[in-house]
C-alpha positions as CSV (number, residue, x, y, z in Angstrom):
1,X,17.1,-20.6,62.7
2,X,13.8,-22.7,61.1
3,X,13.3,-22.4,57.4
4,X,9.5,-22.2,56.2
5,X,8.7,-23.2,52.7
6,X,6.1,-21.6,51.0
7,X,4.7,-22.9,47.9
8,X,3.5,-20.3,45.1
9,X,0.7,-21.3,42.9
10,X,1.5,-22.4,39.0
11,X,-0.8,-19.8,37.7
12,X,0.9,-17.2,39.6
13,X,4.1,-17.9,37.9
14,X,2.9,-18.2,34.3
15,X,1.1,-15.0,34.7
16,X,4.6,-13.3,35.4
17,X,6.5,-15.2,33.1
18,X,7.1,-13.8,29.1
19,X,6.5,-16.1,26.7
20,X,3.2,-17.7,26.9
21,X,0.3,-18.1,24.5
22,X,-0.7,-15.8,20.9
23,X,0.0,-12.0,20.7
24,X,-2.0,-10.2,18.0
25,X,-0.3,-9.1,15.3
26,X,-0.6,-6.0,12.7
27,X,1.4,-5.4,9.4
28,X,0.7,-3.1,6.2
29,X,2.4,-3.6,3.0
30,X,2.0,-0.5,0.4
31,X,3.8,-0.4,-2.9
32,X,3.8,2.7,-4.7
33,X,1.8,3.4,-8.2
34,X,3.3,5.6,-11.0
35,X,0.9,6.9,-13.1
36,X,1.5,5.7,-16.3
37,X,1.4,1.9,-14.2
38,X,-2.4,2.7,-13.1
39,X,-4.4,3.4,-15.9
40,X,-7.1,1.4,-15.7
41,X,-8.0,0.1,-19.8
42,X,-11.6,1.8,-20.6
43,X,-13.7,-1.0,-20.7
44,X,-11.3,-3.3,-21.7
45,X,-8.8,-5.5,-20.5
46,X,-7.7,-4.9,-16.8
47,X,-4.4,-4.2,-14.6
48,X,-3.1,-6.7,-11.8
49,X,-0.7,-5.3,-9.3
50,X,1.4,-7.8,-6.7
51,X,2.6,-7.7,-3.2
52,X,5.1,-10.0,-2.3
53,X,4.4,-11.1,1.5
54,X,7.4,-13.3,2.8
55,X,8.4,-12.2,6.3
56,X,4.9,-12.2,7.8
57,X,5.0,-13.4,11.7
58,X,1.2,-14.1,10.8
59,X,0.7,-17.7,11.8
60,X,-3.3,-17.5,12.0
61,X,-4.8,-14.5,9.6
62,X,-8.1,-13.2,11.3
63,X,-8.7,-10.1,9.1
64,X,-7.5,-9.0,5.6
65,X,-8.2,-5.0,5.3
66,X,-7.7,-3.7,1.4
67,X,-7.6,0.5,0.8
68,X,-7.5,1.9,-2.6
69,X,-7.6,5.2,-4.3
70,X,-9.5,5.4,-7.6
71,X,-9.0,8.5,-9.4
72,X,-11.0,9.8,-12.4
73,X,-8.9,10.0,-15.5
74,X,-9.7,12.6,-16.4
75,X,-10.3,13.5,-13.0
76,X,-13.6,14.5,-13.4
77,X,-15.2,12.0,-15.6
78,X,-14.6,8.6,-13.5
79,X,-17.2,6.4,-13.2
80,X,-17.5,5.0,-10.1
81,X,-20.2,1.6,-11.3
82,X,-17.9,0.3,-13.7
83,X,-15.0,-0.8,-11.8
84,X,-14.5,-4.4,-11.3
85,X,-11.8,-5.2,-8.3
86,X,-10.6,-8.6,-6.7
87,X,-7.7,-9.8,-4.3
88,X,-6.4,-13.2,-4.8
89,X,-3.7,-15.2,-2.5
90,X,-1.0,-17.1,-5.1
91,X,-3.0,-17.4,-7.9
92,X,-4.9,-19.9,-6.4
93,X,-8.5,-20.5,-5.5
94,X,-8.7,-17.3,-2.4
95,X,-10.7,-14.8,-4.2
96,X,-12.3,-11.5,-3.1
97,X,-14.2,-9.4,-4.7
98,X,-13.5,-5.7,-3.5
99,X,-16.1,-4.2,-6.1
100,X,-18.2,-5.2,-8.9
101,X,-20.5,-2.5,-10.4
102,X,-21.6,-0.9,-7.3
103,X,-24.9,0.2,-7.4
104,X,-25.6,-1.5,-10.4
105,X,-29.3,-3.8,-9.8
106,X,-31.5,-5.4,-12.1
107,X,-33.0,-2.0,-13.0
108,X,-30.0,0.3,-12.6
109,X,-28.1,-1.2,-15.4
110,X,-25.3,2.2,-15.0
111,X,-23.9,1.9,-11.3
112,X,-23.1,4.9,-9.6
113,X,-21.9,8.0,-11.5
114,X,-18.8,8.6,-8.8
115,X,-15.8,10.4,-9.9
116,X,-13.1,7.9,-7.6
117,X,-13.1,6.0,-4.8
118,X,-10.5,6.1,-1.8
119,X,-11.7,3.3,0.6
120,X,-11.1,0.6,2.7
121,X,-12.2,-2.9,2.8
122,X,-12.8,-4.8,6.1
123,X,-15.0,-7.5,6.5
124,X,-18.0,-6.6,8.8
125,X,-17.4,-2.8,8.1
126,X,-20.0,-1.1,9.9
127,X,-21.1,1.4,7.1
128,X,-22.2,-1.9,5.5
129,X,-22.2,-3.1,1.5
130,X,-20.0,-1.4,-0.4
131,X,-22.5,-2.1,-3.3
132,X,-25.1,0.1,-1.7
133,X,-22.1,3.2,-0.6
134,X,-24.6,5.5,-2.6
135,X,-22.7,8.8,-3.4
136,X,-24.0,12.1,-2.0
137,X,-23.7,13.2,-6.1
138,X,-21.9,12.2,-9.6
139,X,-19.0,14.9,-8.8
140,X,-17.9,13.3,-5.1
141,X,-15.7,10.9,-4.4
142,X,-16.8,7.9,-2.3
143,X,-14.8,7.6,1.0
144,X,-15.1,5.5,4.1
145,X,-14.6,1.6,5.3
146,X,-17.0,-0.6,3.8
147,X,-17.6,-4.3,3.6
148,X,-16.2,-5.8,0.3
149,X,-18.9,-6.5,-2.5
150,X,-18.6,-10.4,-2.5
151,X,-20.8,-10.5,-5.5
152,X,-19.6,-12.8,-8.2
153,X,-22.8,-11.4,-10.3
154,X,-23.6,-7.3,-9.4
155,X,-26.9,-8.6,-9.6
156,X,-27.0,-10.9,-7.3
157,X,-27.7,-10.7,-3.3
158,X,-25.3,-13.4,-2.7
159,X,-22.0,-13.2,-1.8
160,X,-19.9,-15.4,-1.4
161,X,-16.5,-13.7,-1.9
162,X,-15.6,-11.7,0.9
163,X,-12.6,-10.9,2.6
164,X,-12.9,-13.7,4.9
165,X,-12.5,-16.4,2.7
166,X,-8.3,-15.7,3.6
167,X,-9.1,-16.1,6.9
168,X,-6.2,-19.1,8.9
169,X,-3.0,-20.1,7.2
170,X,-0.2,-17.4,7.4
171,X,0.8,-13.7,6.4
172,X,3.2,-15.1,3.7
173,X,1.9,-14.9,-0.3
174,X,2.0,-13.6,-3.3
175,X,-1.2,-10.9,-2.8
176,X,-2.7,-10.0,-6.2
177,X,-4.7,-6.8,-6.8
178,X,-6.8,-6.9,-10.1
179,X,-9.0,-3.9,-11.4
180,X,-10.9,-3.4,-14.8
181,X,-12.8,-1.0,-16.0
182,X,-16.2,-3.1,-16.9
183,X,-17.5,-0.4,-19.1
184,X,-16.3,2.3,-21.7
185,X,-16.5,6.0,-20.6
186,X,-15.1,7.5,-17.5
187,X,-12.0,5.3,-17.2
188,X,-9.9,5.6,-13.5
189,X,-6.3,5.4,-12.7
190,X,-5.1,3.9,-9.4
191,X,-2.9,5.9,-7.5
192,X,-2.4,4.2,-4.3
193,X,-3.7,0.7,-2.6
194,X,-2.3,-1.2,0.7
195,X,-2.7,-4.5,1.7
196,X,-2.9,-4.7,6.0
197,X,-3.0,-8.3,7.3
198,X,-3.7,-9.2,11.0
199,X,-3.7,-12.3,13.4
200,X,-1.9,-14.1,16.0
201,X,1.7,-15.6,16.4
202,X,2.4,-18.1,19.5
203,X,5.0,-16.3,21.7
204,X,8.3,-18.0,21.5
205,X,9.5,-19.4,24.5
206,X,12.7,-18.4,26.2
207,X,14.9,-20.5,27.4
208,X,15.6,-18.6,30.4
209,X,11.7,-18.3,30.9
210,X,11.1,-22.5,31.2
211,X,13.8,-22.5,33.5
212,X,12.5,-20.1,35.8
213,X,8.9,-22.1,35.5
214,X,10.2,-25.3,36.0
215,X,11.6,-23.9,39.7
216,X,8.3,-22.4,40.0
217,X,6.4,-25.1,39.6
218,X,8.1,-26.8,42.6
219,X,8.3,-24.8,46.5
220,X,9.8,-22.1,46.4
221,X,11.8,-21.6,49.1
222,X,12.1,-18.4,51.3
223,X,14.2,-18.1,54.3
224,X,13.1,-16.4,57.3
225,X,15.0,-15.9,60.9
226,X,12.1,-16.8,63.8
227,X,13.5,-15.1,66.8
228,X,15.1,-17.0,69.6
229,X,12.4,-18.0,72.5
């Protein structure tokens, strides 16, 4: 009996081999909102909510998505262009600015006349500036994903804060909602918002795993009976 050994290439191995390079990585935090808690001050003052963020596996944030529900209070006589709304990560220098008087330009000093809001905020949202989400009338609410305002100034055509400024470190932080009402009349009440965070985490390593590699990346052997001449 001859043994042959054969010799299987590395890549072969790692390809079969669990625990190897970044998996992508999803999680949503929501905290409920009593009513009394989300009243939104009428043109003065302003609520800030907190999400407390400690078991992330986030090693490498790629995308911060925010959603929020905006109600009229009453329900009919919201006002969509005053609502001011920023995220910040531990009180620190991270700031986004969600909205900031939508629609309001240098001659539309008002905003839009929206009753709520119940959006999302994603960074490179393909229905575009949430600054420009013009409502179909003063009685709807507006609805969709949109890209953040950024807009330090409602102004202004910069922006500079958008979601992406969070973008590396980890999941874990103190996440800070803020909202103020920027104008009196039509004041808004929050009812829901959720924070999702997504990015990678290296794939741990198992011990049985870099023991089978470490045979694998030597011959490996299989035994086979040549027949007798």
């Amino acid at each position: 009996m001859n043994l042959r050994l054969l010799s299987l290439p590395a890549a072969a191995l790692l390809a079969t081999t669990p625990g190897f390079g970044q998996i992508f990585i999803s999680e949503t935090y929501s905290t409920p909102v009593s009513a009394p808690s989300g009243i939104v001050p009428d043109g003065i003052g302003s609520l800030t909510f907190s999400e407390v963020v400690s078991g992330s596996q986030i090693q490498n944030l790629s995308n911060v998505v925010v959603s929020l529900n905006l109600a009229g209070n009453p329900a009919a006589q919201g006002w969509a262009g005053d609502m001011f709304v920023s995220l910040n990560r531990d009180l620190g220098s991270q700031t986004a600015v969600l909205l900031n008087q939508a629609g309001v330009t240098p001659s539309n000093s008002a905003g839009f006349g929206a009753i709520g809001w119940n959006v999302s905020f994603r960074y490179g949202a393909v229905n575009g500036d949430v600054h420009f989400a013009t409502p179909t009338s003063p009685s709807t609410v507006v609805t969709g994903t949109w890209q953040p305002d950024g807009r330090l100034n409602p102004t202004s055509t910069s922006r500079p804060a958008g979601l992406d400024v969070f973008n590396s470190g980890t999941g874990n932080a103190t996440w800070y909602l803020t909202i103020a009402d920027l104008s009196p009349g039509g004041s808004m009440t929050l009812t829901s918002w959720s924070l999702t965070l997504e990015g990678t985490s290296s794939v741990p390593e198992p011990a049985e795993s870099l023991g089978f590699v470490a045979v694998g990346l030597g011959l490996f052997a299989l035994v086979r009976r040549r027949p007798q001449a």
